[in-house]
N, C-alpha and C positions, 0 to 999 in steps of 0.2 A: 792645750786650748788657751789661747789669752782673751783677754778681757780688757775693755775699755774704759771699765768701771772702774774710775780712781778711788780707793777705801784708804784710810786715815793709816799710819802705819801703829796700829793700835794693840794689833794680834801678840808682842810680845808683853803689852803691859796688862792686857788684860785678865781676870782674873782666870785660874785655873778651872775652877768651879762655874764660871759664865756659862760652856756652852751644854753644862749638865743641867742648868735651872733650866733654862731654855728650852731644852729637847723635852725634859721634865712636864712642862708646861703644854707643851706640845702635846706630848703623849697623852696627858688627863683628857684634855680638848676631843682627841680622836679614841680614848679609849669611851667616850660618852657616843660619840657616833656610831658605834661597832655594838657594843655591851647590850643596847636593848633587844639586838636581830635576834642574839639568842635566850635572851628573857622574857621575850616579848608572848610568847604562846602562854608562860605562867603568869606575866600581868593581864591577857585578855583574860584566860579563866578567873584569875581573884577580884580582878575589876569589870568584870562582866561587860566587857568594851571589844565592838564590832572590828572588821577588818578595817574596816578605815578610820578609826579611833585609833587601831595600832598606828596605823601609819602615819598618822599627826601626831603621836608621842615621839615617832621617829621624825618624821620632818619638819615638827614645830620645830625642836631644835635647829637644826640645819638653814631653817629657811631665815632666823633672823640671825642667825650665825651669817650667812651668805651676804645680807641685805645690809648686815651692818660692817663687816671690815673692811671697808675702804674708807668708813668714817674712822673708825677704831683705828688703824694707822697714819693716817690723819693728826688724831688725837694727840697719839702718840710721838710725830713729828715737832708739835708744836710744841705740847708740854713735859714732854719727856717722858722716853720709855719709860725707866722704871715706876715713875707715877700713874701711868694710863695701864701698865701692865698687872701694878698691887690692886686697880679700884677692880678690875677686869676679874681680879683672881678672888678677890671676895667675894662681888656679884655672885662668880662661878659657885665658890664652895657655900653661900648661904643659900643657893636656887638648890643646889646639890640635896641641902638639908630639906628640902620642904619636897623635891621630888620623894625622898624618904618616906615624908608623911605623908603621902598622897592619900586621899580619900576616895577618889573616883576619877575616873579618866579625864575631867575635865581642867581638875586641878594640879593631876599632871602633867599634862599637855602642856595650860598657863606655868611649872615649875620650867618646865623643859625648855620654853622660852624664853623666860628670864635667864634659863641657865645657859640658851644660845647667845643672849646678849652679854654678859660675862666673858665667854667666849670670843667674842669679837672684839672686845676689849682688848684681851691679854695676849691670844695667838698670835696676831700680824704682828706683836712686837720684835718677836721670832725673828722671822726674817728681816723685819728692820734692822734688830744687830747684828746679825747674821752678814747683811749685805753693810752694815756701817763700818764692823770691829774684824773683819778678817777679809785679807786681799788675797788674789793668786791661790798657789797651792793650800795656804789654810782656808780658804771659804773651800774651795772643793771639795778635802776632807769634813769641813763640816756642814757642806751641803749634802755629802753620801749620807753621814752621820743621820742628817734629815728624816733623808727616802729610808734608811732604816728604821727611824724613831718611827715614821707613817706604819711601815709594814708592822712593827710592835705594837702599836695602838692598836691596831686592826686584828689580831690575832691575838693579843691579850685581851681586848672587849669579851671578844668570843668566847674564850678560855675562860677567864675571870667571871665573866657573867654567868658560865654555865656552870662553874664551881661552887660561886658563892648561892644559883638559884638550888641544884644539888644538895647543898650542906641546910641549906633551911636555920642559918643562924638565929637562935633563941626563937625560933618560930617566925622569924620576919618575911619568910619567901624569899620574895627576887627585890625587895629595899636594900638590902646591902650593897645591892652593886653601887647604888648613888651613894652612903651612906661612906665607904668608903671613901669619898671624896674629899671628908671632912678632917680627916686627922692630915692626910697628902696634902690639901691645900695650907693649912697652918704652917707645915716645914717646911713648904716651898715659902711661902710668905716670907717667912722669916731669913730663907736664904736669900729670895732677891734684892733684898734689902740691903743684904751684905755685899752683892759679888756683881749688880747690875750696874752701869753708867745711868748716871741722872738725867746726864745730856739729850737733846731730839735733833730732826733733821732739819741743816739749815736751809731756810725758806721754803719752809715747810707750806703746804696751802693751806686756804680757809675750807671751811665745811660747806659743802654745797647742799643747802637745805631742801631748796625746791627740785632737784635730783631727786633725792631720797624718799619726799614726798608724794614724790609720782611710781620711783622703783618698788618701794616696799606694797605699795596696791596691788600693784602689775604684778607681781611673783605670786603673791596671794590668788591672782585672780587666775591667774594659771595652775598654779598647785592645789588647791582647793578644789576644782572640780576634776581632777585628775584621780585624786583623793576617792571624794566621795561619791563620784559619780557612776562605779558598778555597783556600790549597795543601794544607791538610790535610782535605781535603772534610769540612769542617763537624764535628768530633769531638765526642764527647758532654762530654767536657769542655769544652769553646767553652761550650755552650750552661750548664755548670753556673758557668763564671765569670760570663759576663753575668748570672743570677741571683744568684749570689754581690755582685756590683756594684752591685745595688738594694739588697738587703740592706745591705750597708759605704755608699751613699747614706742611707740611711734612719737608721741609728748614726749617721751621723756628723750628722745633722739633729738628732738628741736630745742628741746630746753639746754641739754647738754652744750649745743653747739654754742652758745650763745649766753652760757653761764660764765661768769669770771672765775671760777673753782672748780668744775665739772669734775663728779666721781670718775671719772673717764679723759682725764686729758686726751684733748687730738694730738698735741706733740709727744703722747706717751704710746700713742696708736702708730707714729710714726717711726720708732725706733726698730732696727730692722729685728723682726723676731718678737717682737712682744705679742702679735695679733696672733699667728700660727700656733708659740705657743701657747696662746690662752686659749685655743680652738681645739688644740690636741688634749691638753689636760683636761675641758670641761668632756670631749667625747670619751674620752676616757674614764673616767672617774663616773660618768652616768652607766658605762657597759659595768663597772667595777662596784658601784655601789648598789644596782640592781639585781647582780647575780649573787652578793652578798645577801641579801634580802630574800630574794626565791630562794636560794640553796638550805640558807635558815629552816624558812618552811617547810623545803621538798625533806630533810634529814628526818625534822621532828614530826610535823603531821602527816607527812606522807611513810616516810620506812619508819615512824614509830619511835624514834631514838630520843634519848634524854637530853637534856639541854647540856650535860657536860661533856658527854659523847659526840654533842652535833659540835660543840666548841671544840674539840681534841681535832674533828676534822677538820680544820681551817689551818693549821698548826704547819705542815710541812708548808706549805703553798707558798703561808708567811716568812718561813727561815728563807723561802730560795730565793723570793722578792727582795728583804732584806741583805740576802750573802749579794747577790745581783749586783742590788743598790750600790754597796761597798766597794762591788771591786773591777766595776766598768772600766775604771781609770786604768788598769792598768794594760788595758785593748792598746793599738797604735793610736796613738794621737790623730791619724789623718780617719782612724775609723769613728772619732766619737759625734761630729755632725750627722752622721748618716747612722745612728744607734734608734735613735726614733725609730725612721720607716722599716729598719729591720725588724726591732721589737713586737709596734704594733700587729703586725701579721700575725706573726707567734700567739700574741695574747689572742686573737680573732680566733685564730686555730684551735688553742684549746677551749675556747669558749665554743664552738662548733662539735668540739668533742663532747662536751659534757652536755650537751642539747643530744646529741646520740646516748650517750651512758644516760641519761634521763628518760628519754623514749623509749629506750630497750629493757629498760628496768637492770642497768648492770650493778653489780653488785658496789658499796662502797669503796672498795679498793680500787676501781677501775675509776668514780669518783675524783678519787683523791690524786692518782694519775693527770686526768685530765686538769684540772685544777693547777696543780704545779707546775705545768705546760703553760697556761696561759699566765701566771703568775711570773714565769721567769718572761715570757715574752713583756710584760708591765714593767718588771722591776729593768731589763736592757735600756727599755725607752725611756722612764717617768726621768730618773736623777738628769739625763742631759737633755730631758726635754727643759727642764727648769733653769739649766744653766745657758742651754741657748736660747732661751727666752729673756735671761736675767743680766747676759755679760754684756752689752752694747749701750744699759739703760746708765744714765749719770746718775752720783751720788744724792744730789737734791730730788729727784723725781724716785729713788727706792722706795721710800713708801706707798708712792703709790702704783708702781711696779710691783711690788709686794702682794699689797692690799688685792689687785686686781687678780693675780694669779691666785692666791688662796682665796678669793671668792668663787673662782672657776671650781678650784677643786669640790667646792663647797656645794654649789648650785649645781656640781655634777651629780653630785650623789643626790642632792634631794631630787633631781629630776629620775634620777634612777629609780627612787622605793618609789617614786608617784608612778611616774610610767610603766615602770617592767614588773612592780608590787601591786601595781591593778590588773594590768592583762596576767601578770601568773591568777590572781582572785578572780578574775571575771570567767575562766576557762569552765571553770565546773569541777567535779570531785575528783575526775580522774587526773589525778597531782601529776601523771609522768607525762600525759598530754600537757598539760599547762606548766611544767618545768621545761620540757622540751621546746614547743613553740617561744615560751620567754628565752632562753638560751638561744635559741636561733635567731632568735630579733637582737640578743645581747651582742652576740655576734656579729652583726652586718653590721651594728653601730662601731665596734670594734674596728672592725675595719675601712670603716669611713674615717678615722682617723692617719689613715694616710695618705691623706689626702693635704690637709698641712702640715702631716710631720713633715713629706715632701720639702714642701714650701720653705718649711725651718731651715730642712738641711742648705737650701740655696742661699 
């Protein structure tokens, strides 16, 4: 597959250690997205915090995670990764520490969002050197490298969270999982420092203020009653923000056009591949961050299982996602444009599966079946959905190529625990009816993804 994206020929001087910080960085970011699904049962019990309190501990994060990296690579353009990546990573590890302390849901919520905004600091840098310091065959390998670090994040949160809430460290519950963020950040610190380029992207853009102004409303205004609105049977305010939210979508569509920096460039909308795959990853990643979330709950509240048991089941899904990710490349070359719309299906499918093993009440092992079906279907598609989204874009406009697709990925998930973590909550007690029904809606969104992975391939 080639690319049109001319990268600096930089990949033989750079450091050995670069794209370990990197992925590094990466990983912490996605193991804080992953981590709380299976913690989450033992911080409502200790923080005596409703179902949609949970889901604000989960989508506070994500939501200014989402809202903010396209500034954060921005940032990053102008004043230089490694400087916009260190302020990123402290934010991250000093929110880390106060999530730790949490007193009451409210206070982690406000942790969790600071610790989003840290996040969007540090991540987009990722890709920015990613797409600055490696051309040709080595961005490839360490784009796979990538989609593997995702799938690790994701299956280590799980894992990790449900180990460290298990172990009950010195009596702390489920605070380690953030706690642990604090010695990791320090040694990453201290390697970026050593092994990252100072440098940013030339003609890099300005910060589009009045974007931002209007986007970070609009997502609120949508997520928020998404949110709160089966514990609070649907209040008439719910329905006046979701309205509220097409309107601040609609402003912020006319403001963009007509911006001199728009978080949105129109000539970034026009590289061929950029739109489809921003379209595919966000359907994607909302089917994938959703069934993350139900499955959470169907293991633990529903079959009863421990938080390190419901994390061991995550565990294969992730290595095949992962092995996947790695070793597409080595399909025929004329097969990798059309890897999407193969995929997609597959994940749709076992996502359909396991909305049956949910209804039927089949046993975990059939579960875990199911699961790895739609996983290998995710991991065929995601790595060259990202690449043919990513290869046509010029050197000056990567960051904000960047920025926009990991905000997809971002905004997919949060749309996922809001949407698919209320309708499994709103169903009623009987968990395999309301796993099943959220599984079959995960599904058709699943599969409305190929509808531009199509598009990509062409």
């Amino acid at each position: 597959m080639t690319t049109t994206t001319a990268a600096p020929d930089t990949a033989r001087r750079a450091h050995p250690l670069l794209l370990t910080a990197l992925l590094t960085a990466q990983f912490m970011a996605l193991l804080d997205t992953s981590v709380v699904n299976v913690a989450g049962p033992t911080i409502r019990t200790d923080l005596d915090t409703s179902g949609a309190g949970l889901q604000l501990v989960i989508s506070g994060y994500t939501i200014v995670y989402a809202m903010l990296i396209v500034t954060g690579s921005r940032l990053g353009g102008r004043h230089g990764f490694r400087r916009v990546f260190g302020i990123g990573l402290v934010v991250f590890t000093a929110a880390s520490l106060l999530c730790g302390l949490a007193w009451d849901d409210t206070s982690l919520i406000a942790a969790r969002a600071i610790q989003g905004g840290g996040a969007a600091l540090m991540v987009p840098q990722v890709l920015n050197l990613i797409q600055a310091t490696y051309a040709g065959a080595d961005r490839a390998r360490a784009m796979g490298r990538y989609a593997a670090t995702i799938a690790g994040g994701m299956v280590a949160g799980q894992v990790l969270g449900g180990l460290l809430v298990s172990a009950d460290l010195f009596g702390l519950s489920w605070r380690p999982v953030f706690l642990i963020n604090i010695p990791v950040g320090i040694a990453l610190y201290v390697l970026a420092r050593r092994v990252m380029p100072a440098g940013g992207t030339p003609a890099a853009r300005g910060l589009d203020v009045p974007g931002l102004a209007l986007l970070a409303p609009a997502l609120l205004a949508l997520v928020v009653p998404l949110v709160m609105g089966h514990e609070l049977h649907w209040p008439t305010w719910g329905w006046f923000s979701l309205g509220a939210c097409a309107v601040l979508f609609g402003l912020f569509a006319i403001v963009e056009r007509r911006a001199a920096a728009p978080l949105i460039p129109v000539e970034l909308l026009r590289v061929p591949g950029v739109v489809a795959g921003a379209a595919t990853l966000l359907l994607a990643m909302t089917a994938f961050g959703g069934l993350m979330f139900a499955t959470a709950l169907y293991v633990q509240s529903g079959l009863g299982y421990s938080a390190l048991e419901a994390g061991l089941t995550f565990i294969p899904s992730s290595v095949v996602f992962a092995t996947v990710s790695l070793r597409w490349q080595r399909l025929p070359a004329a097969w990798h444009r059309r890897l999407p719309m193969i995929g997609m299906p597959i994940g749709a499918l076992g996502f359909a599966a396991t909305a049956w093993g949910f209804g039927s009440g089949q046993p975990l092992a059939v579960l875990l079946a199911t699961m790895i079906l739609s996983s290998f279907g995710l991991g065929v598609a995601y790595s060259p959905v990202m690449m043919l989204a990513l290869r046509r874009v010029p050197l000056p406009r990567a960051s904000d190529a960047s920025g926009l697709m990991v905000t997809m990925i971002q905004l997919g998930q949060v749309l996922g625990v809001a949407a698919f973590g209320t309708l499994y909550l709103s169903v009623g007690a009987d968990f395999h009816h309301a796993g099943e029904l959220t599984a079959w809606t995960i599904a058709a969104t699943a599969l409305a993804t190929t509808v531009p992975a199509a598009r990509l391939a062409r």
